[in-house]
Residue frames as qw, qx, qy, qz and C-alpha x, y, z in Angstrom:
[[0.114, 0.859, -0.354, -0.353, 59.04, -0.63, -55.69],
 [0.864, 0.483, -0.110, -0.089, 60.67, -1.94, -58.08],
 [0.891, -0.235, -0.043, 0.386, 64.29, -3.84, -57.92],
 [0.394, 0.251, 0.084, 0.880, 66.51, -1.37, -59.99],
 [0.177, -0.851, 0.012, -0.494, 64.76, 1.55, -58.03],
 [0.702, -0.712, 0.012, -0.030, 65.51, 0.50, -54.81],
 [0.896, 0.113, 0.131, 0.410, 68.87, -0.19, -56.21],
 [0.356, 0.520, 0.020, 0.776, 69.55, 3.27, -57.10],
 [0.531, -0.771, -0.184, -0.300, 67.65, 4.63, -54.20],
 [0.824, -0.522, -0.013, 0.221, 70.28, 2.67, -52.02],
 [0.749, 0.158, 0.099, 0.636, 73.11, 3.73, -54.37],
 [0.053, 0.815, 0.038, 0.575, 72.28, 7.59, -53.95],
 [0.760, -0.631, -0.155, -0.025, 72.14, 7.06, -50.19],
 [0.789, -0.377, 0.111, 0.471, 75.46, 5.64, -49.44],
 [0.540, 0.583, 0.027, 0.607, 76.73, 8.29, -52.28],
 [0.232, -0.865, 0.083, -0.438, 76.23, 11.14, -49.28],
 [0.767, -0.614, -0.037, -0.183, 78.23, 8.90, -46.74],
 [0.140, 0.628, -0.719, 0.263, 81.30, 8.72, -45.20],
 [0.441, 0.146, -0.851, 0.243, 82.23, 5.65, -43.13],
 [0.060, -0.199, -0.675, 0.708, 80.74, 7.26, -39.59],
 [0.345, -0.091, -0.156, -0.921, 77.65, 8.29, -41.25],
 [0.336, 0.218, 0.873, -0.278, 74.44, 7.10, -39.11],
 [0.560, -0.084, -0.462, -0.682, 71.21, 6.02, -41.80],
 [0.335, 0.197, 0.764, -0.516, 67.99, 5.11, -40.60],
 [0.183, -0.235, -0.913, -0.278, 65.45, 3.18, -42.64],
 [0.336, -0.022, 0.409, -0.848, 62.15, 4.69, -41.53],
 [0.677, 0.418, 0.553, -0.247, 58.97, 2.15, -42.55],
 [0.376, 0.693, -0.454, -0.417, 61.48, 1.50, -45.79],
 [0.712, -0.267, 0.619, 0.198, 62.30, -1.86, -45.59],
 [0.848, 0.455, 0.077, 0.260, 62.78, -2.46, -49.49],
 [0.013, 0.897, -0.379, 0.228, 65.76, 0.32, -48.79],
 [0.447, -0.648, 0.579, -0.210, 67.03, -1.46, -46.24],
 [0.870, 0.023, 0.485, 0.085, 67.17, -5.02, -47.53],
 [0.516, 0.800, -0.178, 0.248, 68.85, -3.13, -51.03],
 [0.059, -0.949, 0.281, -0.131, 71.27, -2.17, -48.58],
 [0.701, -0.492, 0.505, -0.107, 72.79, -5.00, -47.22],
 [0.938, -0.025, 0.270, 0.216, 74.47, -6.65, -49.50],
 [0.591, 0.619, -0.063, 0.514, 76.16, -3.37, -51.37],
 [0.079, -0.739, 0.024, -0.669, 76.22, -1.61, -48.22],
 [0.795, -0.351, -0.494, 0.030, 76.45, -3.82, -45.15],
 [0.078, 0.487, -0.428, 0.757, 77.22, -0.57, -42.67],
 [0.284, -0.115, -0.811, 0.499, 76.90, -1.10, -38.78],
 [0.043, -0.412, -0.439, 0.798, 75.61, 2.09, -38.27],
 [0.245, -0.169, -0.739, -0.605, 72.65, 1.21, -40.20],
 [0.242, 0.205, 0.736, -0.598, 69.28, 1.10, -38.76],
 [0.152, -0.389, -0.673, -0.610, 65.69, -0.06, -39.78],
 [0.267, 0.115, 0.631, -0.719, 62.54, 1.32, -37.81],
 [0.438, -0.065, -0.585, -0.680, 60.14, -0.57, -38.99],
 [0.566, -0.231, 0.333, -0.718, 56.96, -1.89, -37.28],
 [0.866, 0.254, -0.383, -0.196, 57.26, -5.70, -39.47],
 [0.753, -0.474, 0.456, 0.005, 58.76, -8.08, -36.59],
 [0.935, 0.328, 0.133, 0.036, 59.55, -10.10, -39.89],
 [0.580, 0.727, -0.146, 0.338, 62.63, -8.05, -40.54],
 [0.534, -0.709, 0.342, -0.309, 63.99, -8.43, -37.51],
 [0.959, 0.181, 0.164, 0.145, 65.11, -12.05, -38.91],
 [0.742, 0.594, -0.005, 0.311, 67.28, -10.08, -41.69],
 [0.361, 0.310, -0.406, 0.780, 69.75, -7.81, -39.20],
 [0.522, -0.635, -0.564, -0.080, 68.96, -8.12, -35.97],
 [0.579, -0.318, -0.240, 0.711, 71.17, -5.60, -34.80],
 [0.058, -0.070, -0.013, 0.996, 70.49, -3.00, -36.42],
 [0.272, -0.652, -0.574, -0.415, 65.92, -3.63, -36.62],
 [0.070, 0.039, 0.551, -0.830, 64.97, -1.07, -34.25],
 [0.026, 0.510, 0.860, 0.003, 61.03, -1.88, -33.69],
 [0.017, 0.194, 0.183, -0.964, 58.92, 1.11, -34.14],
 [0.113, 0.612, 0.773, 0.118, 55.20, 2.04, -34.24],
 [0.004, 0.653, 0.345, 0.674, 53.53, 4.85, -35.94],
 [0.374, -0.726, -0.484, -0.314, 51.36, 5.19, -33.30],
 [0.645, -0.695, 0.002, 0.317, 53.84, 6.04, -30.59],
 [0.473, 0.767, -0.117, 0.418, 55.93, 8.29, -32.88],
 [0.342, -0.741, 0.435, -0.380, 57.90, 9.80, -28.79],
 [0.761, -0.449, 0.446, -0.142, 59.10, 5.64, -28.66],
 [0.827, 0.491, -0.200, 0.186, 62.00, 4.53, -29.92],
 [0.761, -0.341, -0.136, 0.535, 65.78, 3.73, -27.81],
 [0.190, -0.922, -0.109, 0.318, 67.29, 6.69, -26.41],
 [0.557, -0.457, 0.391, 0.573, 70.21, 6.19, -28.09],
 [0.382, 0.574, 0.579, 0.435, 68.54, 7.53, -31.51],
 [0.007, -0.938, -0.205, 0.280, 68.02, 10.92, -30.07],
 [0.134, 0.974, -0.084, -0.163, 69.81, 13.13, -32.36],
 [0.404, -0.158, 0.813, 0.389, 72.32, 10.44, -34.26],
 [0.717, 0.207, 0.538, 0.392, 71.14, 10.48, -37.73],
 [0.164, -0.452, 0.348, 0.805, 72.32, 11.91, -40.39],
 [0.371, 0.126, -0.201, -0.898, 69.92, 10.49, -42.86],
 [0.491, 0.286, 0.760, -0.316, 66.80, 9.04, -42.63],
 [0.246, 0.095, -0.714, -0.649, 64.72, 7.48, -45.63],
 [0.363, 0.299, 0.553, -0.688, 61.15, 7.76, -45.06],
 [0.157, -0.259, -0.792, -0.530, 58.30, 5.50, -46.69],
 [0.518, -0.007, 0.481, -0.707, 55.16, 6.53, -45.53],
 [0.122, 0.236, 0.960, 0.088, 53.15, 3.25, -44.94],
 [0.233, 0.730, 0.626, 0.144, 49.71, 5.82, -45.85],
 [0.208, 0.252, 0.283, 0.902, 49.31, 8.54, -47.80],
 [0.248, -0.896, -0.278, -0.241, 47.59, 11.36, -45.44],
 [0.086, -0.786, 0.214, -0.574, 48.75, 14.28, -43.24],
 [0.550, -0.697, 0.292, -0.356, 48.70, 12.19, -40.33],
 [0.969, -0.007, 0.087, 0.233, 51.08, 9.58, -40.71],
 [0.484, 0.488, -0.187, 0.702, 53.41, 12.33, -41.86],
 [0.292, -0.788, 0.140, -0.523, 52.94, 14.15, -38.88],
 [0.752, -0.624, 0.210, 0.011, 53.49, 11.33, -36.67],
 [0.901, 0.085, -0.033, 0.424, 56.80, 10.79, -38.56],
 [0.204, 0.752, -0.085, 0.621, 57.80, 14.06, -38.58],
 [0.507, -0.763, 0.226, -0.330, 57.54, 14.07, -34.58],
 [0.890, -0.410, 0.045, 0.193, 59.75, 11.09, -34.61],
 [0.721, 0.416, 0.023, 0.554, 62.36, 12.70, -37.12],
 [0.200, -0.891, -0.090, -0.397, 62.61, 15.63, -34.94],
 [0.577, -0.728, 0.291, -0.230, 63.84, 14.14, -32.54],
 [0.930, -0.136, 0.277, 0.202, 66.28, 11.53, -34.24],
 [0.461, 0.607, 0.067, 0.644, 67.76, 13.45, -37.45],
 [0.502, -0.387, -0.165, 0.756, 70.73, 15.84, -36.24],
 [0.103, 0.708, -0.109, -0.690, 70.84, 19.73, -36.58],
 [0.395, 0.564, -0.318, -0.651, 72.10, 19.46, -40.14],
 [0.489, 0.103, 0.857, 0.123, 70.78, 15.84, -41.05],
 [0.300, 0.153, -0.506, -0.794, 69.42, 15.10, -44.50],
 [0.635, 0.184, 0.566, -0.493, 65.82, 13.93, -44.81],
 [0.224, 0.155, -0.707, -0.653, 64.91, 11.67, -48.00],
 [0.641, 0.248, 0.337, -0.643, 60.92, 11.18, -48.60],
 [0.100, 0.138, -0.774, -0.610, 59.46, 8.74, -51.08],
 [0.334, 0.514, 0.738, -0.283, 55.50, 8.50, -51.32],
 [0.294, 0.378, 0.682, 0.553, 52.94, 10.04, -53.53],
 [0.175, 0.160, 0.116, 0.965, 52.58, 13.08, -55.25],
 [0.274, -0.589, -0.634, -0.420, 49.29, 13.00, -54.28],
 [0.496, -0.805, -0.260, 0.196, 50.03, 14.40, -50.54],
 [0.575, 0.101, -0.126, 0.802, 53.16, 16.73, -51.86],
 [0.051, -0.681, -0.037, -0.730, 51.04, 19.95, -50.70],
 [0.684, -0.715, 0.051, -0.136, 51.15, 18.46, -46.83],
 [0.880, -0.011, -0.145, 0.451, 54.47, 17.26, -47.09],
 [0.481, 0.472, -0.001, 0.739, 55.39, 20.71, -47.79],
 [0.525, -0.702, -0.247, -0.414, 53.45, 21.84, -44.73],
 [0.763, -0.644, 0.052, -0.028, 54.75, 19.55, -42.09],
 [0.804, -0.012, 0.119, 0.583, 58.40, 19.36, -43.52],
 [0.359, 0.857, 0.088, 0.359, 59.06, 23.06, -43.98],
 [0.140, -0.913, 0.321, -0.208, 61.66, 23.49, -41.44],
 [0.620, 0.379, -0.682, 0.078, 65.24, 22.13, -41.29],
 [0.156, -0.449, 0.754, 0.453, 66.37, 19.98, -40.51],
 [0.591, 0.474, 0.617, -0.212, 62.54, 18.30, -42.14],
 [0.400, 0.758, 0.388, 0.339, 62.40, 20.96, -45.27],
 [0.659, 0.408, -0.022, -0.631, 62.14, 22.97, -46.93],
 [0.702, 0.301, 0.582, 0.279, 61.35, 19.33, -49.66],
 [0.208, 0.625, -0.497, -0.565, 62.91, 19.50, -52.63],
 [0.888, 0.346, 0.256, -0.163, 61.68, 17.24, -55.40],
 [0.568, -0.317, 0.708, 0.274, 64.63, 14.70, -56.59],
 [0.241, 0.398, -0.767, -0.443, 66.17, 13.56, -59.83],
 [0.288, -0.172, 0.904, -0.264, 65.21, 10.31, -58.60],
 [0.669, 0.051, -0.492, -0.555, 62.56, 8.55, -60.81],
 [0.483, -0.136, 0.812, -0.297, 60.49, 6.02, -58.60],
 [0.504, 0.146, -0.771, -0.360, 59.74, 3.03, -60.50],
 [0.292, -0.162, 0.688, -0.644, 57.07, 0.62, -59.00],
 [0.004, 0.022, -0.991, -0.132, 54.38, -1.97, -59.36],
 [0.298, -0.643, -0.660, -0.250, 50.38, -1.55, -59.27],
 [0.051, -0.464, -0.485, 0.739, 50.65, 1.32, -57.23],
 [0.081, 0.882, 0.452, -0.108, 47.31, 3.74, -58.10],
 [0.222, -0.932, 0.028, 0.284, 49.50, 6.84, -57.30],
 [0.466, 0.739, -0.242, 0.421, 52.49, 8.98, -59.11],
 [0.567, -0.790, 0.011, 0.232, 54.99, 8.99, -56.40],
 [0.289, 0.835, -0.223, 0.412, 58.26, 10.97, -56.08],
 [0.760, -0.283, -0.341, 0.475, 61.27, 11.41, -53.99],
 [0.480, -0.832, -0.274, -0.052, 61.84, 14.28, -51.82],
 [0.612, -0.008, -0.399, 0.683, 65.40, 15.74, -50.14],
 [0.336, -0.863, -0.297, 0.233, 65.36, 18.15, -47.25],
 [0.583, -0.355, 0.159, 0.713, 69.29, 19.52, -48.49],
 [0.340, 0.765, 0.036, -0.545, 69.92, 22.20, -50.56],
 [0.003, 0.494, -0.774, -0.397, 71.45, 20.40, -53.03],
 [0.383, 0.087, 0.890, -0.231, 68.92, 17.52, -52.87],
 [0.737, 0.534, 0.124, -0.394, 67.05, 18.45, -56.49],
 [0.194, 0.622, -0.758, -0.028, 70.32, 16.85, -57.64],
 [0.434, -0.185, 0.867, -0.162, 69.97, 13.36, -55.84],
 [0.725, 0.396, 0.536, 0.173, 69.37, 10.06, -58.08],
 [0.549, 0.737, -0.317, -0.235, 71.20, 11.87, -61.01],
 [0.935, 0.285, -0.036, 0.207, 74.17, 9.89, -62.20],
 [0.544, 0.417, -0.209, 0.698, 75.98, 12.36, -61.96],
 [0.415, -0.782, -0.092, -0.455, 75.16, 13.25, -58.48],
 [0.504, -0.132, -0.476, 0.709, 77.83, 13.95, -55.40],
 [0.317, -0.873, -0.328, 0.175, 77.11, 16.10, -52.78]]
């Protein structure tokens, strides 16, 4: 992605947040590394499967593989509020196994924010169709990006969330 996306990406984010508000980085790191210098909350978190980023805030890298979607510290269970979900591939099953971990981390009325390509938005809409996951709503947000193949978009799970990445967007 590109710098000024991720830039705005990070600036919509923190636009939904109050001080106590827990975000979770899901296989996002460009998000998360945006964040940290406008944004440099505690109750941040990355899950990201790159040891490498573990370097940049060790407190808040929480290690996490795909493949074990049911493994991740207890203390995630039902603490965030929003999560910001790159899928690292574009198919049904990679969203699925995120979806089983957001289930179980995103609170009752957490907000989900998606960013991949338009090319899988007719499973997204599948396995995200119930809150707090979906129904997806397709964002303001314009992703902006580098040799990727694919058209990709951004997602929100809120009702308000075809709003997000305007300018003129508050919750």
């Amino acid at each position: 992605y590109s710098t000024s996306f991720a830039n705005r990406l990070v600036e919509s984010v923190y636009s939904l947040c109050d001080s106590s508000t827990n975000v979770a980085f899901i296989c996002c790191p460009t998000g998360f590394v945006a964040s940290q210098h406008p944004y440099p909350k505690k109750n941040t978190r990355l899950l990201e499967f790159d040891q490498r980023f573990s370097a940049l805030a060790p407190g808040q890298f929480v290690p996490y593989d795909l493949n074990e979607p049911d493994i991740f510290p207890s203390s995630l269970k039902n603490s965030v509020d929003i999560a910001v979900v790159d899928p690292p591939y574009l198919n049904e099953r990679t969203n699925k196994k995120l979806a089983q971990t957001l289930r179980q981390i995103l609170r009752p009325n957490g907000k989900l924010i998606i960013v991949t390509s338009k090319s899988v938005e007719p499973a997204l809409h599948e396995i995200y169709c119930e809150a707090p996951l979906g129904p997806l709503r397709e964002t303001r947000l314009v992703v902006e990006h580098e040799r990727l193949a694919n058209d990709f978009a951004c997602w929100g799970s809120w009702d308000d969330a075809a709003h997000f990445g305007s300018s003129s967007f508050e919750e």
